[in-house]
Each structure stands twice: as structure tokens, then as C-alpha cells.
matplotlib code that plots the C-alpha trace (Angstrom):
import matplotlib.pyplot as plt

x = [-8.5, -7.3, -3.4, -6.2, -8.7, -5.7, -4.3, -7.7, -7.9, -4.8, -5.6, -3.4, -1.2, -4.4, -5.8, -3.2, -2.6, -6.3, -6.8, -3.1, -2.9, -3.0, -4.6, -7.4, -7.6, -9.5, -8.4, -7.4, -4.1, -2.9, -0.6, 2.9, 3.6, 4.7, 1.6, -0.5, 0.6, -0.5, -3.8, -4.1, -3.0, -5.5, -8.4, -7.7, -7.9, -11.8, -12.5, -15.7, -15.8, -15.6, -17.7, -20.7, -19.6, -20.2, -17.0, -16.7, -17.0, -14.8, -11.9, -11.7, -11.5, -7.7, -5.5, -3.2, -0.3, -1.9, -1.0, 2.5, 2.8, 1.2, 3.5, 6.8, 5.0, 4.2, 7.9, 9.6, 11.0, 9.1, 10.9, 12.6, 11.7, 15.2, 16.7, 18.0, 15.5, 14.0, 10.4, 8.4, 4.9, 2.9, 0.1, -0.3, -3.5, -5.9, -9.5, -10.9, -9.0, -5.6, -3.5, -1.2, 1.9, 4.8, 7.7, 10.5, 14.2, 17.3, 20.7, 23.2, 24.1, 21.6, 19.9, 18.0, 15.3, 11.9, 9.5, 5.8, 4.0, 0.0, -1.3, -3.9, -7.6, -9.7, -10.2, -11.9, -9.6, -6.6, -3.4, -0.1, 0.4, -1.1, 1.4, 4.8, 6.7, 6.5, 7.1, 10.5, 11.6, 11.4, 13.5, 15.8, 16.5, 16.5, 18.0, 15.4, 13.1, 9.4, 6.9, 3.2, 0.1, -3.0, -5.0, -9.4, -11.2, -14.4, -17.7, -17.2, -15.0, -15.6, -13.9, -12.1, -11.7, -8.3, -7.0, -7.0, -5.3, -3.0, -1.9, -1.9, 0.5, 2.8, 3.3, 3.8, 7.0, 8.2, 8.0, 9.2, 11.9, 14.5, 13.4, 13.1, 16.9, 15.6, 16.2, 12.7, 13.8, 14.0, 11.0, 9.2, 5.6, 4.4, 1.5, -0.3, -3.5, -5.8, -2.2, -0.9, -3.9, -3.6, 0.4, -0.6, -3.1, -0.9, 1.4, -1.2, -2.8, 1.3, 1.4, -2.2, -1.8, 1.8, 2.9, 6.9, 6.7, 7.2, 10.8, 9.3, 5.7, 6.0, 2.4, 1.4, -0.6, -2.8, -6.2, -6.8, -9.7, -13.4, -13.3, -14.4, -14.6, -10.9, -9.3, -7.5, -11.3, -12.9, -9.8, -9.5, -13.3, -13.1, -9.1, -7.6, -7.3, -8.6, -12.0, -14.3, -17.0, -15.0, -13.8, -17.4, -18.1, -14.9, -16.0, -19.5, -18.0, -15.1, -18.0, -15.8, -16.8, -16.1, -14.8, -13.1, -9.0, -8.1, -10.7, -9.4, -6.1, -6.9, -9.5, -7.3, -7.3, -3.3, -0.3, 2.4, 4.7, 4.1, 7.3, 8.9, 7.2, 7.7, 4.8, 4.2, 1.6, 0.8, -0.7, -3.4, -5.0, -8.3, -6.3, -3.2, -5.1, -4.9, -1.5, -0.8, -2.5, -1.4, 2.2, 1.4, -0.2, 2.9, 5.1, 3.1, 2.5, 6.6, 6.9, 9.9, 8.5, 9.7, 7.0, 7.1, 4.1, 5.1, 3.3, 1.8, 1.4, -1.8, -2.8, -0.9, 2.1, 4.8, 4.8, 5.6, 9.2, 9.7, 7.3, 7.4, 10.1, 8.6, 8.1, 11.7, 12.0, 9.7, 11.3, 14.6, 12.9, 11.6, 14.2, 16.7, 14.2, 13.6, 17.7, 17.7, 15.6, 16.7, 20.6, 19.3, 18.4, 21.4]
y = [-0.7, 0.6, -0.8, -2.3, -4.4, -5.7, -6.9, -8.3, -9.8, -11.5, -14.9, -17.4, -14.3, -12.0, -15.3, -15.5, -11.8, -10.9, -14.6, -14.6, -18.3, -20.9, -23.4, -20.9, -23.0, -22.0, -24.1, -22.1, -21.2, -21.4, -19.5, -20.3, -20.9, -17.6, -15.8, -18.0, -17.0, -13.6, -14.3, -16.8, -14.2, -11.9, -13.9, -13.8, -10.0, -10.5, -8.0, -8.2, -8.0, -5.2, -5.8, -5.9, -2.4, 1.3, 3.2, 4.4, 1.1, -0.4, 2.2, 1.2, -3.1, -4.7, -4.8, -7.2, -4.6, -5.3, -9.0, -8.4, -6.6, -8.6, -11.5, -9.8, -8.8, -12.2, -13.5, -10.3, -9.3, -6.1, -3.9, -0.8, 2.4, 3.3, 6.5, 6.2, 8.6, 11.8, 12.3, 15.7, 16.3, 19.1, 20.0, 21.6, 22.7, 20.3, 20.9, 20.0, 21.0, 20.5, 17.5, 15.9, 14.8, 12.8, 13.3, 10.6, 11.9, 9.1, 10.8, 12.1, 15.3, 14.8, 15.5, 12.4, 11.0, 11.4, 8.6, 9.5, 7.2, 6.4, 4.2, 1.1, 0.5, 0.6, 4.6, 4.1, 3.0, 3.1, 5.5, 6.0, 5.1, 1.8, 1.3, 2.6, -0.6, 0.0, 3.1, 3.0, -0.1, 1.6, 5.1, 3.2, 0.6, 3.2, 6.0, 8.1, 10.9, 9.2, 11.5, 9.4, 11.4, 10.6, 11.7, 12.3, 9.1, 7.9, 7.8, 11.3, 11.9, 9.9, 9.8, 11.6, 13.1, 10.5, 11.1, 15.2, 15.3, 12.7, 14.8, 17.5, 16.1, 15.1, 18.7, 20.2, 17.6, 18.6, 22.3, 22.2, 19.3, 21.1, 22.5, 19.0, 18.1, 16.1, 15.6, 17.5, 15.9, 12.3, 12.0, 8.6, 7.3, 4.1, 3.0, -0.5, -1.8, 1.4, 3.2, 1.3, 2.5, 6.3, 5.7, 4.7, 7.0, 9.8, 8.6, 8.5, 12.0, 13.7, 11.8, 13.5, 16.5, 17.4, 17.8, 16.4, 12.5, 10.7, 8.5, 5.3, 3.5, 1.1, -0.7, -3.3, -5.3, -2.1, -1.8, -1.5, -3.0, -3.8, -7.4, -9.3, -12.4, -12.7, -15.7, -14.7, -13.0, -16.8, -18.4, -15.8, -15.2, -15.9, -15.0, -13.3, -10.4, -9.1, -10.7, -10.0, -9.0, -6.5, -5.5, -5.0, -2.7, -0.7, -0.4, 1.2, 3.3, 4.7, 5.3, 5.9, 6.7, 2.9, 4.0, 6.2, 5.7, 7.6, 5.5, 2.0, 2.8, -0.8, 1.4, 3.9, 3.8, 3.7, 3.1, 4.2, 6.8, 5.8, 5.6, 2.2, 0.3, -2.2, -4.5, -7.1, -8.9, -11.7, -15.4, -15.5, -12.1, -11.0, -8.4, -10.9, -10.6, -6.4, -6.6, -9.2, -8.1, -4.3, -5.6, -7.5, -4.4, -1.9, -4.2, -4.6, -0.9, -0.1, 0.4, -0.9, -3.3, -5.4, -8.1, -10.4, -12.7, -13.9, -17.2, -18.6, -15.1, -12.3, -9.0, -6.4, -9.0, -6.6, -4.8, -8.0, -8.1, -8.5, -12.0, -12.6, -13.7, -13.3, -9.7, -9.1, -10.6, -8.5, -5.4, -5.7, -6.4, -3.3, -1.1, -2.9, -1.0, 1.8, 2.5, 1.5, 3.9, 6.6, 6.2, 6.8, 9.6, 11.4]
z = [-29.3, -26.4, -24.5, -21.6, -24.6, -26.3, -22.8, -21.9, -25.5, -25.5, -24.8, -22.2, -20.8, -19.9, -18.3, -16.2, -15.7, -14.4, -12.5, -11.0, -11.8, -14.9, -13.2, -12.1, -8.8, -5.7, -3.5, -0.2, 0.7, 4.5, 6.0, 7.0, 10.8, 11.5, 9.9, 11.6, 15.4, 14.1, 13.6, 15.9, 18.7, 16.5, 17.7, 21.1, 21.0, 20.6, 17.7, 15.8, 12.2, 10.8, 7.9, 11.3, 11.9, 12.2, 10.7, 14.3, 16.0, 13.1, 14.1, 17.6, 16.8, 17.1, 14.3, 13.1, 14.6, 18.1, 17.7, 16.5, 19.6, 21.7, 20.6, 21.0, 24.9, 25.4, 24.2, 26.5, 23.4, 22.5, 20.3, 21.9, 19.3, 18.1, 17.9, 14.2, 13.1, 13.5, 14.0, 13.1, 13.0, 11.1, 9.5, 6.0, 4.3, 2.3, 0.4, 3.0, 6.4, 7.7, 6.4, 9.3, 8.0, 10.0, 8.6, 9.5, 8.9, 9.5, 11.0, 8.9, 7.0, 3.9, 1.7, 1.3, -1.2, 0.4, -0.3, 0.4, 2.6, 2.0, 5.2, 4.3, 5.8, 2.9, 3.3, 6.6, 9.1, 10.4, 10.1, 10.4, 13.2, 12.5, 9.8, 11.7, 11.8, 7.7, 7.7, 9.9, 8.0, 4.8, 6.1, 7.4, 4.8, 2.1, 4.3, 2.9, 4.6, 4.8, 4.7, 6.0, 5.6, 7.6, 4.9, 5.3, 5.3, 4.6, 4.9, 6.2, 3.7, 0.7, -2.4, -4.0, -0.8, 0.0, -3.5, -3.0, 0.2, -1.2, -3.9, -2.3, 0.5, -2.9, -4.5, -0.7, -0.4, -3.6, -3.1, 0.5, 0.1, 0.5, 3.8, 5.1, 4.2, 1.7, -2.7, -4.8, -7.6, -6.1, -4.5, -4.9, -3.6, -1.7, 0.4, 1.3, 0.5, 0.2, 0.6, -2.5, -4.3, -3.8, -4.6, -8.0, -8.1, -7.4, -10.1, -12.8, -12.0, -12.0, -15.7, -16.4, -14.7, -16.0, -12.3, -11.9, -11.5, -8.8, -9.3, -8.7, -7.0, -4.3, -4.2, -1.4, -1.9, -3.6, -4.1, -7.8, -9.1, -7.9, -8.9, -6.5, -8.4, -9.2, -8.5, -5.2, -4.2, -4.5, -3.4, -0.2, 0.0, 4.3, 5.1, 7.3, 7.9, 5.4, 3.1, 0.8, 2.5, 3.9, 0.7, 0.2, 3.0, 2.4, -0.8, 0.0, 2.4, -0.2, -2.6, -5.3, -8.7, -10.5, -13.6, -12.5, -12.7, -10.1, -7.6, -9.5, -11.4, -13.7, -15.5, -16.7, -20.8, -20.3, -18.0, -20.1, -19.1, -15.5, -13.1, -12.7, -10.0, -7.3, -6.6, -3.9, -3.2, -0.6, -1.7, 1.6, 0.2, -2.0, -3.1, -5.0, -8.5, -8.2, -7.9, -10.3, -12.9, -12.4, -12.9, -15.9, -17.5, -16.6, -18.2, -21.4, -21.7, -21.4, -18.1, -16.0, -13.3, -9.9, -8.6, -5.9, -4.3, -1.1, -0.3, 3.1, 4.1, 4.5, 3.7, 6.0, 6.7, 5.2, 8.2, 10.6, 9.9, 14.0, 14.2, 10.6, 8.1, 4.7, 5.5, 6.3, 2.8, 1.5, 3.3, 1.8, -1.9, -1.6, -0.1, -3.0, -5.5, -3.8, -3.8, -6.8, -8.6, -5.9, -7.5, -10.8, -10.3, -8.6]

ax = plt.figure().add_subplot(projection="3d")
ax.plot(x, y, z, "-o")
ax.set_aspect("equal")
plt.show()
């Protein structure tokens, strides 16, 4: 029987581990006052659902960083782009074309840990860009190069498509680390939602692979799992931003191979000898179960684990730190871990 089975098998604490909850309640959760002026202002950018979409059209709809700023507009209080760190953009080569990469560098003499940043959007969406308030929170909490790669998406490019360039954007940082002023042997991986995903994919394929492991995983609210009848999936079935139909057509989209661990890490036969990991998840999110569950399995297979659920808040909130004060919460939790397993290994 196989680490997974004897989880599954193990009566009241696989319950809880794959439904997220004893009570197995659906009830739905709100959010808190602060999440809800997000989507709130969401709404009144007009966007259609995406799940109604054409990948094309889907890319051009508002996101929930529109409403963030929008808000801080609306309050005069928008955010002035600090000059704490250094951006540089490049491209390197992938399987399938050119890979850009934007690297963000804090001031100082160096060198620094470099933490490899994987943007959400279910594949399809998004980018970096999209996900920049993250990705300077993170460098500059954890004083640590960032290196965000707008890796190929799908339909175009469906999977395994995301997972190549994404490993292939990991062994270029750690052969040309030093060239960025940062650490190769404390480099570290992170994402959020689809992100998440292709961090802990990245992760198992170095274990499988026998390519130098990443120091630790930080996982947002990661996609890990195609069970869309978990408890957060019934209990979240119409939130936003994100639902499960949406799930659904990200899903078909991705078309990823479903037993496949490196398209849905929760199938993989094992998780031992997998990097530490930070995990968060948010209550108001399809997704909470992935997360949850993925913990729960690290831990019982050995590996050293930090989780947090962050209730009355959604999918994509850990970027909100500006609007949103569970995110700054969430922020710090993860940049105390990230330092964490960066001073280990120095």
C-alpha cells in the first residue's frame, strides 16, 4: 500500500485531510469587509465570466488586481512603485520558444537567495504582471532576488507545456545565479493558484529527476488535485473570484494528463524527500481542500510543513496587502518561512 492509500485509509484524519473540515459542512462562507469592497468594486468593472469565454476574450476581462487598484484610485491613495528594487527583463530559451523572465533584485551588496516565482490563472491567463504586488512583497520581505517567469499557456500550449518551461526557468537560475548576484545553492520556488501548482511540481520532478532541490515550496492557494467535489468545491461552488465552473474550463483548457503527478502533484505515489513547504490557503476558495489536504500528506510522509487558512477571504487575496489585511498577514507568514529556510541554508 502505497504512503497516498494508507493516508486515504486512515479513517477520521484522512476525512478531515481531503474534506478540509470535521463537520463536512457546506454552508457558504462570506467574506470579510475588506474582501468584499474587492469584489464589490470587481463587479463594477463589468467583466463577463470567464467560464463564457474564448481564451482570448478571457485574457482581456478585469481581474481582481484592477479592483485593488481601482480602490486605492478611488481613495487617492494609489501606491507609488518604489525604488527598493531592481527590475531586469530577459528572455532564455524554452522547448518551445523563448521564456521571458523578470528578474527583481532588492539593493544591497548581495548575494541574495533567489526564490522562483510561478504567476496563477489556471494556465490560461494572466502573468506576471498580473501578480506584481506578490511578487515585490515577497523580494522585499525576504530580501531575496525573485525571479517570475511568464511561462507558455494554454490551449495553445497545453500541458506539459507550463511544467517544461517552468523547469526549465529553474535549472537556468541555478546555473546562472551567480550572475544575478544571487545564492545557487539557496534557491527556493513559489507560485499561486496554477503558480502554486507548477512550484510543487517543480519540486517533485528535481526529487525525480535528481536535479539540486529547491530549499523550500511556497504554495498558494495551489492547484493540486481535480476534485471538484471536495468540500471547499460544494461549499465555494459560485464564489468569487474564482468557481468551479471555472475550474472546469481551466481545466479543459490545461488538458493535462489526470494521473499524471506532475499535472496534479496529489497523485504522485509519494511526497517524501520533498523540500519543506509553506502552504496557505484561503476559506472563500474551491481550491481550500488542495491545499489542505497537500499539507496533511507532506507531514505524514516526513516532510517539514507551515500551513495557514486565512478565513473571510478569496482566491487571489494574498496579493491585496494595500486594501486587504489578511493578506498582509499572509505576507509576513510567508516571508517568516521563506527566511527561515533561506538561513538554514547559509
Amino acid at each position: 500500500m502505497t504512503p497516498a492509500s494508507v493516508l486515504l485509509a486512515s479513517g477520521a484524519h484522512a476525512l478531515t485531510s481531503i474534506h478540509g473540515s470535521v463537520s463536512h459542512t457546506t454552508k457558504h462562507p462570506s467574506p470579510d469587509p475588506a474582501m468584499q469592497k474587492v469584489l464589490s468594486t470587481l463587479s463594477g468593472l463589468h467583466g463577463k465570466p470567464i467560464e463564457t469565454l474564448s481564451p482570448a476574450e478571457a485574457r482581456l476581462q478585469p481581474t481582481p488586481a484592477d479592483a485593488v487598484k481601482k480602490i486605492l484610485e478611488d481613495e487617492n491613495n494609489l501606491v507609488v512603485s518604489d525604488s527598493n528594487l531592481r527590475i531586469t527583463n530577459l528572455l532564455i530559451d524554452g522547448p518551445l520558444g523563448q521564456i521571458p523572465l523578470h528578474i527583481y533584485t532588492p539593493l544591497g551588496d548581495g548575494p541574495f537567495p533567489v526564490l522562483m516565482y510561478y504567476h496563477g490563472g489556471g494556465f490560461v491567463i494572466a502573468s506576471s504582471k498580473t501578480y506584481e504586488a506578490s511578487i515585490r512583497a515577497l523580494a522585499k520581505g525576504a530580501q531575496a532576488i525573485v525571479v517570475a517567469v511568464d511561462y507558455h499557456q494554454a490551449p495553445e500550449f497545453p500541458f506539459p507545456a507550463a511544467v517544461e518551461d517552468a523547469v526549465v526557468a529553474y535549472q537556468w537560475v541555478l546555473d546562472h545565479a551567480q550572475e544575478l548576484n544571487g545564492d545557487p545553492e539557496n534557491v527556493a520556488v513559489s507560485g499561486e493558484s496554477a503558480g502554486g501548482n507548477l512550484a510543487a511540481v517543480v519540486s517533485l520532478i528535481a526529487r525525480d529527476k535528481k536535479i539540486k532541490s529547491p530549499v523550500h515550496q511556497l504554495l498558494i492557494y495551489p492547484v493540486l488535485n481535480d476534485d471538484l467535489d471536495s468540500n471547499s468545491y460544494l461549499r465555494n461552488a459560485n464564489a468569487k473570484p474564482l468557481n468551479k465552473e471555472m475550474m472546469k474550463w481551466f481545466f479543459s483548457h490545461y488538458a493535462a494528463d489526470a494521473t499524471s503527478p506532475y499535472a496534479l502533484p496529489i497523485k504522485a505515489p509519494t511526497l517524501r524527500d520533498l523540500p519543506s513547504a509553506t502552504i496557505i490557503t484561503a476559506e472563500v476558495d474551491p481550491l481550500m481542500c488542495d491545499g489542505k489536504f497537500y499539507a496533511d500528506r507532506l507531514r505524514f510522509e516526513g516532510v517539514d510543513v507551515s500551513y495557514e487558512e486565512y478565513f473571510g477571504v478569496t482566491h487571489e487575496f494574498f496579493g491585496m496587502a494595500d486594501v486587504v489585511p489578511k493578506a498582509k498577514e499572509a505576507q509576513l507568514f510567508a516571508v517568516e518561512n521563506l527566511l527561515a529556510a533561506f538561513r538554514k541554508r547559509k
